[in-house]
C-alpha angles and dihedrals in degrees: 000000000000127000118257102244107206105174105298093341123091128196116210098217115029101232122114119207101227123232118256125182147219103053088319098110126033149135084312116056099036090052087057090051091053091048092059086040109269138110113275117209122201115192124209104197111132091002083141100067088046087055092036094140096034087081152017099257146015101258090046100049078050088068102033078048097054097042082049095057088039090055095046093041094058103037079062102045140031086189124098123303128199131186120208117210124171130220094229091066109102085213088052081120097051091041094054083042091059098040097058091036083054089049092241111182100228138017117214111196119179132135089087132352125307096218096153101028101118086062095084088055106123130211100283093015113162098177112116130212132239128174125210101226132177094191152054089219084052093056095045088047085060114034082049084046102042092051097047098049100034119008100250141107129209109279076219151328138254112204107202114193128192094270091077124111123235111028128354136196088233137127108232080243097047095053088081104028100105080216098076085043117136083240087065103030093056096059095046090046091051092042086057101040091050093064087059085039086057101044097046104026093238127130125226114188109207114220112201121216143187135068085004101138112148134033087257083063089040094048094042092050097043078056083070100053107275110134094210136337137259104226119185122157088043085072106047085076098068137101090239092046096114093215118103119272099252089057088061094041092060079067099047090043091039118106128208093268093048088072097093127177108237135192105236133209089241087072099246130091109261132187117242149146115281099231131152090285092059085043078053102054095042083066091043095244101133107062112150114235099205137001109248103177105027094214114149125052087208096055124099107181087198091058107035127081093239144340107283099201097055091044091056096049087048086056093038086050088047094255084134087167093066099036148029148225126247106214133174122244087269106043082106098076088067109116103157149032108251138176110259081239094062083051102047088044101049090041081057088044094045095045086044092052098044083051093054083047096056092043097048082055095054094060094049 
């Protein structure tokens, strides 16, 4: 198994932590990824909330909040930290702006595209960048962006397909056509990006996301081109996971037809649990009566079902009755609480024996 390049940074094992907000994933699960070798991801969505009384106001306790995760991450790891930060948010400036203050190794930027993100880059920045893309039209649209404008290119670039839990750049009637699949998505984005690798010498690994749970998914999708994997709802079962235990039990207790496609506040389809909240919005009992928080630039409280901020930090806290759980097509094969440690090894031991397997095939 090869290293994740990533500019001048190299994973050990090419496998990303996604980003899950809200309160999923923190300083302490992603310093426990980078510690195994991965890339750990910290998002900030709803942080916030999470920092309430650290600040005056919402937007201020965001960025006390996210300075606070990127020092604890990295007092706790020397390995590789991420910050997720999603389009939707109406502080994604002063969020980038943190990040690369705070000298986080990697920006992830989905929920829309990231078509001005280099311009926050600073004199000495070593952040890299790193968009969140469902198509191969997407990818072309940025790299062609990025080096026009500014004179950079993606230090890589993460290919989410419709499998993914939490929101996804998807059509409703896109979500089931094979022809939208991540097995299908990864060779036309690599086609695309080489021809930018080759103009302008500069190499894009292509990460491929979404329903990817064990090391056979992760072998069989590097075969296409993908030079690691972004895994998420592997991770929220595990002792280092910062979300409540009761968060991480609705995985271990969900079935295969638990897993329900929702339409989100933020305006786009997403993947999650069904639980007694969703039951909820489906009899329009849960209609917000103000907007306290103003995060989304998507988000009208006089036209969405409830406040999705507040509903993700309820879940994140284990008031699964006034939250829920995003969750990608495969959290239901969860069935115990491990160390990150027992995940990140048996993903490495399952890619290492379907490799041994092909290979074995090959000489028949």
């Amino acid at each position: 198994m090869n290293g994740l390049k990533i500019g001048n940074l190299t994973a050990r094992v090419p496998i990303i932590q996604g980003g899950m907000g809200v309160g999923i994933s923190l300083s302490g699960l992603a310093s426990a990824v980078a510690n195994e070798g991965g890339v750990g991801v910290i998002s900030c969505a709803g942080l916030g909330l999470i920092y309430r009384e650290k600040a005056k106001d919402y937007m201020e306790s965001c960025i006390y909040g996210l300075k606070e995760e990127i020092r604890k991450a990295k007092e706790k790891t020397s390995g590789i930290v991420g910050v997720n930060i999603m389009m939707a948010l109406t502080n994604f400036s002063d969020m980038v702006k943190t990040a690369i203050a705070e000298k986080a190794d990697i920006i992830f930027a989905g929920a829309g595209l990231p078509l001005d993100l280099p311009k926050y880059r600073t004199p000495g920045c070593t952040t890299k960048l790193v968009p969140i893309v469902s198509s191969a039209r997407a990818a072309k649209i940025i790299c062609e962006k990025w080096k026009t404008l500014y004179d950079y290119l993606p230090d890589l670039i993460v290919v989410e397909g419709p499998k993914a839990g939490g929101h996804l750049g998807f059509k409703l009637n896109q979500i089931a056509d094979p022809a939208f699949s991540i097995e299908n998505l990864i060779p036309d984005v690599v086609r695309e990006v080489a021809v930018f690798e080759e103009k302008y010498h500069q190499e894009i690994p292509i990460v491929a996301a979404g329903g990817i749970y064990n090391g056979k998914n992760m072998y069989d999708i590097m075969q296409l081109g993908a030079k690691g994997v972004q895994i998420a709802s592997r991770f929220v079962t595990t002792d280092e996971c910062d979300a409540d235990i009761k968060f991480k039990n609705s995985y271990i207790k969900a079935e295969e037809n638990d897993v329900e496609i929702i339409q989100s506040p933020v305006g786009m389809p997403g993947r999650a649990l069904q639980g007694k909240f969703l039951e909820r919005v489906k009899l329009g009992l849960t209609k917000p009566k103000s907007c306290p928080y103003n995060c989304l630039h998507t988000c009208d409280y006089k036209k969405v079902p409830y406040c999705i901020i507040i509903t993700l930090f309820n879940a994140y806290k284990g008031k699964m009755d006034k939250g829920y759980a995003f969750a990608g097509s495969n959290a239901y094969l969860a069935t115990r609480i491990s160390s990150v440690k027992e995940v990140m090894d048996d993903l490495v031991a399952k890619f290492e024996h379907a490799r041994t397997e092909a290979i074995a095939r090959l000489k028949k």
